[in-house]
C-alpha positions as CSV (number, residue, x, y, z in Angstrom):
1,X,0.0,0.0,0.0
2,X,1.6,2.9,-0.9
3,X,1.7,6.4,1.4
4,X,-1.4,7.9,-1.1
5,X,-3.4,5.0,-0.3
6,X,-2.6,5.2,3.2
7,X,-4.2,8.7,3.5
8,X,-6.7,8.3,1.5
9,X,-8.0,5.5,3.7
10,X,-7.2,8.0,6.7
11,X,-9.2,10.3,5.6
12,X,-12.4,7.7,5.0
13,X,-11.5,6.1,8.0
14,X,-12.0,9.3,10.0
15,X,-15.8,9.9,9.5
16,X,-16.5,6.2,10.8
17,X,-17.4,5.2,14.4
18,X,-15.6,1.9,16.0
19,X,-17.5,-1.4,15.2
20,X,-15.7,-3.7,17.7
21,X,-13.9,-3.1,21.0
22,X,-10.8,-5.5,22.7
23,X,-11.2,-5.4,26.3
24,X,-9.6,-6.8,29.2
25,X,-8.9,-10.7,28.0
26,X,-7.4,-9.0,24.6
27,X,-7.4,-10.6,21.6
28,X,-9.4,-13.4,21.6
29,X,-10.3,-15.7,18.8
30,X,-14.1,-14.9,18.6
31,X,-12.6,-11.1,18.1
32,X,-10.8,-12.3,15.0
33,X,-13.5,-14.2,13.7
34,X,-16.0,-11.4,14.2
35,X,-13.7,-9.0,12.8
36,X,-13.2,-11.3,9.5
37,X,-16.7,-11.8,9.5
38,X,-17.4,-7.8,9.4
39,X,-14.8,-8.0,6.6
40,X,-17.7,-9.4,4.2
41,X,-19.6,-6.3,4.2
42,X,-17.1,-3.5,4.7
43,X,-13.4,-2.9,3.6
44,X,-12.8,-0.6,6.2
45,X,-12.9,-1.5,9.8
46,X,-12.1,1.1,12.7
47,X,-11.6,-1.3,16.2
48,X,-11.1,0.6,19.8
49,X,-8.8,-0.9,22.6
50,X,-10.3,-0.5,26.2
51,X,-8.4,1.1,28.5
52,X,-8.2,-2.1,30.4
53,X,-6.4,-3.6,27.9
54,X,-2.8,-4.0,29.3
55,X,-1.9,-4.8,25.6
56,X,-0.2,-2.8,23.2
57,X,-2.1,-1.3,20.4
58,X,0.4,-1.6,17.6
59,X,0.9,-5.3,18.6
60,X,-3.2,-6.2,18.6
61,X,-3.3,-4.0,15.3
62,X,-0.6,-6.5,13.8
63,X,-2.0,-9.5,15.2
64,X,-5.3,-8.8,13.9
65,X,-4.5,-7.9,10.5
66,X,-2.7,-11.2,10.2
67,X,-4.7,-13.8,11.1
68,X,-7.6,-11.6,9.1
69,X,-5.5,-11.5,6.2
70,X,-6.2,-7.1,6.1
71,X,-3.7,-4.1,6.1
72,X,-3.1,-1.8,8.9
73,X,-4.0,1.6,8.2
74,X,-3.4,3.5,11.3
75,X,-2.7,3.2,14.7
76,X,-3.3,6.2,16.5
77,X,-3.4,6.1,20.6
78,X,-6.7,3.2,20.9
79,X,-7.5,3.5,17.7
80,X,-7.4,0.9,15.1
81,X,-8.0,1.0,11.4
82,X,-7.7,-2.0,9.1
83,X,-8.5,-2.2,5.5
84,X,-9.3,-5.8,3.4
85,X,-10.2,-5.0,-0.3
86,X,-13.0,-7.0,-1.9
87,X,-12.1,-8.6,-4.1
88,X,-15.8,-9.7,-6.0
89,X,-17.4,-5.8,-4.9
90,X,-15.4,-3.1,-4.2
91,X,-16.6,-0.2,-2.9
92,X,-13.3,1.8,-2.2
93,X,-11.3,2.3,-4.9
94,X,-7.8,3.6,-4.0
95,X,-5.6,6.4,-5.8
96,X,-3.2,4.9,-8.2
């Protein structure tokens, strides 16, 4: 993904709300599976870590694009933003 792309999914990713939230026990395999499952409808995913979450965010973001098979936008403080193109209908379509 190339820096363009990367702030063009910024910018998208800012008028969006969080859909899922990583509490206390972290990342759990239901979260993964939810969040691949959310993946069939959207391509762009905001997630929130809890303040009781002793893990970092950077780390969950990294974890949770790989087993989802999805590209880390952004980490900024507790906020995470992942993006998974599809590939039969796409609704963003990303600068050249």
């Amino acid at each position: 993904m190339t820096s363009k792309q990367r702030s063009y999914l910024k910018g998208l990713a800012m008028k969006i709300d969080p859909i899922f939230q990583i509490g206390k026990q972290s990342l759990t395999p239901e979260v993964c599976e939810a969040v691949s499952e959310a993946f069939n409808t959207r391509e762009l995913l905001k997630v929130a870590v809890l303040k009781n979450c002793e893990d970092d965010p950077r780390a969950i973001a990294e974890a949770l694009a790989g087993r989802t098979k999805s590209q880390v936008v952004q980490v900024i403080g507790k906020k995470i933003v992942l993006y998974k193109e599809n590939k039969d209908n796409p609704k963003i379509v990303l600068p050249r």
